[in-house]
TORLUMNU-234321 format. One record per residue (C-alpha): residue in one letter; z, y, x. Coordinates in steps of 0.001 Angstrom, whole numbers, plus 500000, padded with zeros to 6 digits. Layout:
N
AZYX/...
***
This chain:
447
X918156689549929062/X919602686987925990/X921879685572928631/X923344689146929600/X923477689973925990/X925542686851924977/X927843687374928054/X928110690868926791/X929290690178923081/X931712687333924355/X933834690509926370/X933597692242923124/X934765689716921358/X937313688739923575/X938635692403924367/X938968692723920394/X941161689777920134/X943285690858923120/X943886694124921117/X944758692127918223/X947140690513919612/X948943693424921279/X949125695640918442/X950064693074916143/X953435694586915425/X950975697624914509/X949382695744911417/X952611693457910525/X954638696261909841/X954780698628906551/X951550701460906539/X954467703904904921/X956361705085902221/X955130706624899279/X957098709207896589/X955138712105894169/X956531715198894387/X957661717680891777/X954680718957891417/X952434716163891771/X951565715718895688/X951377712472896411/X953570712029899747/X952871709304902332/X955200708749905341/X955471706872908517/X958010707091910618/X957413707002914225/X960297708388916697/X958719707386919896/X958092711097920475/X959218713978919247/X956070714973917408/X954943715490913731/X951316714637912564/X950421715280908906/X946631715165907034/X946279716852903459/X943412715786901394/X943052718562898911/X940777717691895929/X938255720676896509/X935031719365898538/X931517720754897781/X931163718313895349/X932814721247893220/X929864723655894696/X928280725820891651/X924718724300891741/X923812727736893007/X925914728629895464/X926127725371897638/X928693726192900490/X931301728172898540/X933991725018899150/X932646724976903157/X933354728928903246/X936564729012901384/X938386726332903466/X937110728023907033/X938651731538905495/X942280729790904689/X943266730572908622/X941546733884908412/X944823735922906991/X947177735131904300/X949560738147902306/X951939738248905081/X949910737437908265/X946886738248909904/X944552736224911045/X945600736142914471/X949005736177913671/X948181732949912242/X946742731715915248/X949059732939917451/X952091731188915755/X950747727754916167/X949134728184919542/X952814730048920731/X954467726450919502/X951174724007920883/X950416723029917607/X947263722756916124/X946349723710912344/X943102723139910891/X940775723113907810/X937508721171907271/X935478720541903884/X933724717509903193/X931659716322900023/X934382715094898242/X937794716661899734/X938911719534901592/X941098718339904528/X944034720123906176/X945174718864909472/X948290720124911182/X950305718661914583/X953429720139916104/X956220718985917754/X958587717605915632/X961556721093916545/X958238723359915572/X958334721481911596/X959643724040909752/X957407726363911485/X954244724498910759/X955320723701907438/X955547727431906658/X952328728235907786/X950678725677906195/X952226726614902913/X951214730444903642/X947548729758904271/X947396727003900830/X949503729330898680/X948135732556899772/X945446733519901781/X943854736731900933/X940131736694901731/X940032739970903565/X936140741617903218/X936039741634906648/X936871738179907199/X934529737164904847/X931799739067906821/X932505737242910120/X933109733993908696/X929366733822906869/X927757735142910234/X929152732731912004/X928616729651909211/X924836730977909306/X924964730733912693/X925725727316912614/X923540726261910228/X920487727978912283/X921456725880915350/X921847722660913021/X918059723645912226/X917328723331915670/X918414719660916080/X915691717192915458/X918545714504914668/X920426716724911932/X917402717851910452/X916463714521909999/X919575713180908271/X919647716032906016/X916204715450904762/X917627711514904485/X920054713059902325/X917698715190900041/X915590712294899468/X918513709946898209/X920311712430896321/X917777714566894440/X919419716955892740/X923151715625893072/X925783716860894975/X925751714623897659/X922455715685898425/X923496719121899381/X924532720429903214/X927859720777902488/X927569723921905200/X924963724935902262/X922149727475902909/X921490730319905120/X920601732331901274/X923657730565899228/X926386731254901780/X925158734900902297/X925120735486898255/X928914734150898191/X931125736991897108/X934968737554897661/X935092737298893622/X933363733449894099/X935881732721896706/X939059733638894722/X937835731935891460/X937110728797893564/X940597728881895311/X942253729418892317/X941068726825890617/X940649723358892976/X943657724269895630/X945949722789893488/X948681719645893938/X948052716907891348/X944842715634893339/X946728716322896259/X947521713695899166/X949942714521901884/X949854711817904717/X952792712808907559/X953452710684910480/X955534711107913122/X959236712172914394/X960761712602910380/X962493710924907755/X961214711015904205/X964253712666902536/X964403715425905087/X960552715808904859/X960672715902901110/X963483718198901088/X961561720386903712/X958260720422901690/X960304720990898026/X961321724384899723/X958195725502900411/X955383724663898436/X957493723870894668/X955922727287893822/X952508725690894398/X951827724745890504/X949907722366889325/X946710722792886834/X943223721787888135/X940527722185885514/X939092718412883967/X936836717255886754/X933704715777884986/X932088713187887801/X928429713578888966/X926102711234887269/X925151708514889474/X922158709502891752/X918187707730890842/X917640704195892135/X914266705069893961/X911482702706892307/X909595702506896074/X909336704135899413/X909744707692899719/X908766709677902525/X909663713167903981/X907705713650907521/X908595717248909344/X906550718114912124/X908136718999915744/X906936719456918662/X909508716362920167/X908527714060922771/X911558711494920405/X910675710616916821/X914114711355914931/X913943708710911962/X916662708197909232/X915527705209906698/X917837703789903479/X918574704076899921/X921897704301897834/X924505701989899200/X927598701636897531/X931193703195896459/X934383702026898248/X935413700213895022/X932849697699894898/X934410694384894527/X931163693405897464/X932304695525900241/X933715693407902375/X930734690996902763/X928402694024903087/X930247694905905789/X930028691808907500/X926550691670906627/X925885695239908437/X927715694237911344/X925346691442911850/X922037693560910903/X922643696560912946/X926368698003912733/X927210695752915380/X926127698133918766/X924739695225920964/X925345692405919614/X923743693130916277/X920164692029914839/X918654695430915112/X920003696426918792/X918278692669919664/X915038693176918492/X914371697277918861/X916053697827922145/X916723694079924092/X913340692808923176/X910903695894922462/X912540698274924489/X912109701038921591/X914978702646921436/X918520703203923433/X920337703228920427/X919546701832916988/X922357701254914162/X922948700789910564/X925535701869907901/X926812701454904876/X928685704548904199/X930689704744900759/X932013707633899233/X933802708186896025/X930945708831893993/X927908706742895681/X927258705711898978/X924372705220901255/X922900702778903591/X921102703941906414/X919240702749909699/X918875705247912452/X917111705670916123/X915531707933917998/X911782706383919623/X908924707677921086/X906363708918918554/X904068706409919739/X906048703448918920/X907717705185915822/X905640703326913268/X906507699891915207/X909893700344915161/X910277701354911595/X908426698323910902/X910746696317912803/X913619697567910490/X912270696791907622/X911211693326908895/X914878692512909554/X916094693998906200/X913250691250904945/X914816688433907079/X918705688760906470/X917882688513903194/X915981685629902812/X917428683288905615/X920934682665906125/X922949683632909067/X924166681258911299/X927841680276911688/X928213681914914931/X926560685091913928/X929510685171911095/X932442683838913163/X931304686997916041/X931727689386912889/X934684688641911439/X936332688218914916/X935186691714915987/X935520693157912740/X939267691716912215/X940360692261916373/X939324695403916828/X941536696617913288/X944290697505915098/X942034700556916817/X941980702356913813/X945798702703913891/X946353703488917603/X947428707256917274/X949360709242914965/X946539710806913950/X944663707975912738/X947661706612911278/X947677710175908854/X943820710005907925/X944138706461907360/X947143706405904739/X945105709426903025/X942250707623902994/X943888704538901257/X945601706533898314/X942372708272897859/X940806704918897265/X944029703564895743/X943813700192898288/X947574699962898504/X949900700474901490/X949450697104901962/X946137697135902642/X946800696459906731/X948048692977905672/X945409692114903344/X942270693584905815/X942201690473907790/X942319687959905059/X938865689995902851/X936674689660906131/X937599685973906745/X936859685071902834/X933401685854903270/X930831683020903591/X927308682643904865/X925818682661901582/X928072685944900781/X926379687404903435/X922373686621901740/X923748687128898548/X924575690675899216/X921270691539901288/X919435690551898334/X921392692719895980/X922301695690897931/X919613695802900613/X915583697036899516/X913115696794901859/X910309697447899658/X911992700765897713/X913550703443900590/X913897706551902042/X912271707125905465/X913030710662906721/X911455711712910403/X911124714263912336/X908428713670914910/X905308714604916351/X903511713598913764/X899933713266915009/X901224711066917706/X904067709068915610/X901839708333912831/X903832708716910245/X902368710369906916/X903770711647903624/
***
């Protein structure tokens, strides 16, 4: 099994440098250009004739991290209504226009942003650029709407109830975030979303949809003065004037292990275990990210994968993350086992948090990382798409547009004893979470 493992992480390996190589031109050349509007969007560009097509990804500064502590959902709610009618069109209307054109327009809230994604072709601009102005600028939160809308979010959150797996990462959540933001579904609750009024979704609207907070990340077949010139006309009577945004005090560093155990009648134990991780702007990132790679964000040829599935035969799939957000981050270790080998294999985690912290890695373990973590780059730039999120996601966390050039250099500057420096400091075996949803009786797993 070792041998077909190795053989397996040398095609990785060389299948990432292969794509390295090819999209090379991808990473040498400029991410985009970058200009603030008049009213305080912050505009990225990349030009990309090849086809005739227009992609573009608005980060709006109005996530549920803005949720009243009482009515968790209202951000959720508000950005699934935008597309639900504006002053001048109906719902369908709305739909209709960009499906008449094969565009797509959509809205999605996260934690800390609300994110607005639109795609036409590059002929159909002005017409997606007027609708997405319409539903921003104006949408009307018809009664009705409203009533549809929070059947169907309850809906959704019912059916989230029903998945071993979510209900297990949300009561990961809970458990690392007591009482802060991040803690919260950001779907919210069956009783918050219904007690949302139309009065709770204008006030909401009316103050976080604004442009200074604003990125606007366009890619495709367009030229930044015509695009500017285009975007001037139609959303300069979008005014700036967010309220101060106090930040969320950093969440409790748990003191030891915490454990939330829900009982299900599952044949798989569902088992999320971590603690706080980090934010994107910690000067360590890059060598935690190595580090993860080799403990278990690696797929196969990480530590984890080796010892829970190769060896033990626990899992199928077993992984770990460091996930950072503005505000805090996480780091997590997740798999799905039997409930008879659940306690083993939790074990096992926590016995390879132990070791990457207190031996070193080898050389090869760290050359595999950075050459999989460097080739395979180039992947996160392969579509217009990407291209948009990404340049969004770098002004959000202010890593310059010449972050491409720089990404290859940070992973290679890490050492072996970066790698246990930063397990000791950032990885705690002896104080986590452990959320799982099992059988309990048979996983043996108590509170």
């Amino acid at each position: 099994m070792k041998r077909q493992v190795t053989g397996r992480v040398r095609v990785v390996l060389a299948v990432a440098i292969l794509l390295c190589c090819l999209a090379s031109s991808v990473v040498a050349a400029p991410l985009g250009q970058r200009i603030v509007l008049s009213n305080g969007i912050v505009l990225l560009v990349s030009e990309k004739r090849a086809l005739p097509i227009v992609t573009a990804t608005m980060s709006i500064q109005a996530g549920a991290l803005l949720d009243p502590p009482d009515k968790p959902g209202l951000a959720n709610l508000t950005a699934e209504l935008l597309r639900r009618g504006t002053r001048t069109r109906s719902a369908s209307q709305v739909s209709e226009a960009i499906e008449f054109v094969g565009g797509s327009l959509s809205v999605e809230a996260g934690h800390d942003v609300t994110t607005v994604s639109l795609s036409v072709l590059s002929r159909d601009l002005d017409l997606g650029l007027e609708l997405l102005a319409d539903i921003l600028l104006h949408p009307t939160f018809a009664p009705e709407e409203i009533q549809r809308k929070v059947k169907e979010v309850v809906a959704a959150i019912r059916r989230k109830q029903e998945d071993p797996g979510e209900v297990s990462a949300e009561a990961f959540a809970a458990l690392v975030f007591p009482g802060h933001p991040y803690g919260r579904p950001v779907e919210g609750t069956e009783a918050s979303v219904a007690a949302i009024t139309r009065d709770d979704l204008l006030r909401f609207h009316g103050a976080h949809y604004r442009p200074d907070g604003t990125i606007l990340a366009v890619v495709g077949d367009v030229s930044l003065p015509d695009l500017v010139r285009r975007l001037e006309a139609r959303l300069s009577a979008w005014r700036s004037g967010r309220p101060n945004f106090t930040p969320p005090p950093p969440p409790a560093v748990l003191s030891r292990p915490i454990v939330r155990a829900l009982q299900r009648d599952v044949t798989q134990a569902n088992i999320n275990l971590g603690h706080l991780g980090v934010t994107r702007d910690n000067p360590d990132y890059y060598a935690i990210q190595v580090m993860n790679y080799i403990l278990g964000g690696g797929g196969i040829a990480s530590r984890l994968t080796a010892k829970i599935r190769e060896e033990k035969g626990w899992a199928y799939d077993v992984g770990s993350a460091f996930i950072p957000d503005k505000y805090a981050g996480t780091f997590s270790v997740s798999l799905q086992t039997k409930n008879e080998t659940a306690h083993e294999a939790i074990e096992a985690v926590l016995a390879e948090m132990r070791r990457i912290r207190e031996q070193p890695v080898s050389e090869a373990e760290l050359r595999d990382a950075k050459a999989y973590l460097t080739g395979s780059f180039p992947l996160r730039l392969d579509t217009s798409s990407k291209i948009a999120g990404w340049l969004a996601w770098v002004e959000y966390y202010n890593l310059g547009l010449d972050y491409v050039d720089r990404y290859a250099s940070l992973i290679n500057a890490v050492t072996v004893a970066d790698i246990q420096r930063v397990a000791q400091r950032y990885l705690h075996p002896d104080r986590y979470a452990l959320a799982v949803v099992a059988d309990l009786n048979k996983a043996r797993i108590k509170e």
